[in-house]
C-alpha positions in Angstrom: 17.3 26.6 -15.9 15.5 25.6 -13.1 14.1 27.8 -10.1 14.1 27.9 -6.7 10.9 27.1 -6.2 9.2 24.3 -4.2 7.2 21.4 -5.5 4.6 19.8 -3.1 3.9 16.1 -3.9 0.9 15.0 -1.8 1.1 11.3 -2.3 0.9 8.5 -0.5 -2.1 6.8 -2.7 -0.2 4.8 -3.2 3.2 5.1 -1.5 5.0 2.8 -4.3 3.4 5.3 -7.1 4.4 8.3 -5.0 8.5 7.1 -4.8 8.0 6.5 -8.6 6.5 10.0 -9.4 10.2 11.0 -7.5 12.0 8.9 -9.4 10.6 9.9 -12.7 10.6 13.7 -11.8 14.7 13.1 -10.8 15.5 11.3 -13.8 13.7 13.6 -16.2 15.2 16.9 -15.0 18.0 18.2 -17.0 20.2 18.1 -14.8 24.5 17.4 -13.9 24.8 17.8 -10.2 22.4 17.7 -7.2 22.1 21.6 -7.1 20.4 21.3 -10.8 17.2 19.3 -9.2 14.0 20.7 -8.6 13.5 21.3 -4.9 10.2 19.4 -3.6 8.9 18.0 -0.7 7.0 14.9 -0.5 3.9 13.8 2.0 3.6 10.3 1.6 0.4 9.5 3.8 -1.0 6.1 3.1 -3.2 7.1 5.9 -5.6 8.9 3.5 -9.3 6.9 3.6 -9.3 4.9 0.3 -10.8 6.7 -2.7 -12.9 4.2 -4.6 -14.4 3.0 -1.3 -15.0 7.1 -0.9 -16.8 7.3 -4.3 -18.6 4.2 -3.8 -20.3 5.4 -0.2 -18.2 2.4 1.5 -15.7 5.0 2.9 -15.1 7.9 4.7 -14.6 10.9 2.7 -10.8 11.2 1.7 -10.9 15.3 1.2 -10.0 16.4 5.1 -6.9 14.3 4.7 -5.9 15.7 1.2 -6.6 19.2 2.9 -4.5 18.3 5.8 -1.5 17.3 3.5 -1.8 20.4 1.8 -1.5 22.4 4.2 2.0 20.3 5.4 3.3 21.4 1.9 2.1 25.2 2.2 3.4 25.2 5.7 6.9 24.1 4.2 7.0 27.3 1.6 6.0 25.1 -1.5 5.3 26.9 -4.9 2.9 24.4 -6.3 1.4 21.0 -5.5 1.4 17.8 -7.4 -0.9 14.7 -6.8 0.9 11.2 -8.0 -2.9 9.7 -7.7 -5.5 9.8 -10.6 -8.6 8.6 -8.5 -7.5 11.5 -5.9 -8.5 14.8 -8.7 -12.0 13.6 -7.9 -11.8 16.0 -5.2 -9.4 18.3 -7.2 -12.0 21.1 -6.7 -12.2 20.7 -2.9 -8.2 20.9 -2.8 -8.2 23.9 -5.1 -10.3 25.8 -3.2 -8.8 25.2 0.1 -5.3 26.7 -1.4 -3.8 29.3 -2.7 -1.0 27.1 -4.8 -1.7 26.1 -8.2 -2.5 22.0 -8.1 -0.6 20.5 -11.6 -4.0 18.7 -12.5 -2.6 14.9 -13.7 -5.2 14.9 -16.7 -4.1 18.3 -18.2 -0.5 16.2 -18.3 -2.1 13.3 -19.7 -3.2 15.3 -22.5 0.1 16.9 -23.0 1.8 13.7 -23.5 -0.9 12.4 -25.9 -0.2 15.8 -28.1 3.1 15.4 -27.3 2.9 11.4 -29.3 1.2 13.0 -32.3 -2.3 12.3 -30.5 -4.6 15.2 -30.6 -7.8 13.4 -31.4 -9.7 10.4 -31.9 -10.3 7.2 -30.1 -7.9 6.6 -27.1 -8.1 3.6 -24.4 -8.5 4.8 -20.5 -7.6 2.3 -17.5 -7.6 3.6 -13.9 -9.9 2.6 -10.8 -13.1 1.9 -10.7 -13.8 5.5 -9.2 -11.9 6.9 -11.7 -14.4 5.7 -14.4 -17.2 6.5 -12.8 -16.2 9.9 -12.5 -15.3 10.5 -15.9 -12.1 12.1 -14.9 -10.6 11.4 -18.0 -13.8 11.8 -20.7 -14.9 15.3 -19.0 -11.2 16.6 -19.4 -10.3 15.6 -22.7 -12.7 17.2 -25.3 -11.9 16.2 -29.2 -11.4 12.1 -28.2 -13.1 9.4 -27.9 -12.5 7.5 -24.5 -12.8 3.8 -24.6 -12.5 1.5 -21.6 -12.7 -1.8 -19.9 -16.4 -3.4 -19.5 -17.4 -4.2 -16.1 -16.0 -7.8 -16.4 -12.6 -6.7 -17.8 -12.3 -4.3 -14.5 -13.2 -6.8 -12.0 -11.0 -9.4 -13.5 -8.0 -7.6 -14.7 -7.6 -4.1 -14.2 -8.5 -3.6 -10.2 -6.7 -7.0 -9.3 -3.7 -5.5 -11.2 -3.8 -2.5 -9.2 -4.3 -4.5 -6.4 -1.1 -6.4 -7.0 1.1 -3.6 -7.5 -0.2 -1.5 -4.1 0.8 -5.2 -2.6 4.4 -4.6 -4.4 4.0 -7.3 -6.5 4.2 -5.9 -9.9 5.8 -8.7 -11.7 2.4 -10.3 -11.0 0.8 -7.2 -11.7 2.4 -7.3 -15.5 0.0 -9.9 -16.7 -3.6 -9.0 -16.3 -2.8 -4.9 -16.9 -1.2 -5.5 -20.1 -3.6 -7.5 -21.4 -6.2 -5.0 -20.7 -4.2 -2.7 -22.3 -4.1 -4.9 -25.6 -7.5 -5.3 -25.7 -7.8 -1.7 -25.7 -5.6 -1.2 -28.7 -7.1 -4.0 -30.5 -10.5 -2.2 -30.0 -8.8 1.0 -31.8 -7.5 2.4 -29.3 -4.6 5.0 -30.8 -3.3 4.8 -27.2 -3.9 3.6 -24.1 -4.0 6.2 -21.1 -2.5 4.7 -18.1 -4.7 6.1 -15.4 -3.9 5.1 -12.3 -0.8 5.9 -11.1 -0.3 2.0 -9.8 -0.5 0.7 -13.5 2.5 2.3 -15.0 4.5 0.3 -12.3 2.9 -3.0 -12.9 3.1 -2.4 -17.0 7.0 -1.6 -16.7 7.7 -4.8 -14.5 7.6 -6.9 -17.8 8.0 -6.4 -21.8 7.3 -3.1 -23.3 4.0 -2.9 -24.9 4.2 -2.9 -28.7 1.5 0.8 -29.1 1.6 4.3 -27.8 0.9 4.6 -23.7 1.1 7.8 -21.4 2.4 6.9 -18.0 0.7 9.5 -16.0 3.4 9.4 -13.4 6.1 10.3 -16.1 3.6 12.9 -17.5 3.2 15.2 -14.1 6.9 14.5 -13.4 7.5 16.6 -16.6 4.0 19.2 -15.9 6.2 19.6 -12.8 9.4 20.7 -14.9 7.7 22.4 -17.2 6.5 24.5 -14.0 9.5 24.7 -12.8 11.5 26.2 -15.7 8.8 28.8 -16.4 
């Protein structure tokens, strides 16, 4: 049974990925009738400074924003907070300590869903943004794998223009270059591929399904954010 708590979903980066963490967090919940839903508020500001430009020193830095959001959702009597946007946990430590609410951190769902395929180990394949890489979100969070991911080419060519394409809501077009990044990861030995950016789920489901093991990282903090609310 669900509780009455409220989830806060600072999103927003981008505002497509942040109506499809919604959609996956409604049509995952257990539920018969409206009153069965998990209560949550979402603050969808696309006015928050761009995150690879951040990391990159092209842009202002993003974290007064995110702190300015969260403090929207604390003002509204939320229980915990969720963040639809991989490339945003970069400054997880900021929003942390600016709260008191626990933040669902999108990697520790990741990894859930990887152990929840039968994955707990071994060589998986990583796309997300460019600042995402470079941080290492994924590599310093997940101890036991090995992370593989695109060369600098294979990002330039096919993984940012796909995420380009979908925060331009054109994820048919998006479908092409994402998933054959994706297949180049598998062929490379990838066990599977972790979808991390929270545009490349959207552009990936705009066309055939994949024929390996992903983890949509929107569907995997829609359930984190079950799981916390059932607990």
């Amino acid at each position: 049974m669900m509780n009455d708590r409220i989830l806060g979903v600072l999103g927003g980066m981008g505002p497509l990925a942040s109506a499809e963490f919604m959609r996956s967090l409604t049509l995952q919940t257990p539920a018969l009738r409206d009153q069965d839903h998990i209560p949550a508020i979402l603050v969808s500001d696309g006015r928050v400074p761009d995150r690879t430009a951040a990391r990159q020193g092209l842009g202002p830095d993003p974290l007064p924003a995110l702190i300015r959001g969260i403090r929207i959702l604390e003002a509204a009597g939320c229980g915990a907070i969720v963040i639809p946007c991989n490339t945003a946990h970069g400054w997880y430590g900021g929003m942390a300590a600016a709260t008191a609410l626990p933040i669902l951190h999108i990697v520790d769902a990741a990894a859930a869903d990887l152990r929840a395929q039968g994955i707990e180990g071994g060589r998986i394949g990583l796309m997300g943004t460019a600042a995402t890489l470079a941080m290492r979100l994924y590599e310093d969070h997940l101890p036991g794998y090995e992370v593989i991911r695109p060369d600098a080419a294979e990002q330039a060519e096919l993984v940012t223009p796909g995420i380009e394409l979908v925060k331009a809501a054109d994820e048919a077009g998006a479908y092409t270059p994402l998933a054959e990044m994706a297949a180049r990861l598998h062929a490379r030995g990838a066990r599977a591929v972790v979808l991390g950016c929270t545009e490349i789920p959207l552009g990936i489901a705009a066309g055939p399904p994949l024929p390996f093991l992903v983890v949509d990282t929107v569907a995997a903090l829609a359930r984190a954010a079950i799981a916390w609310s059932r607990a």
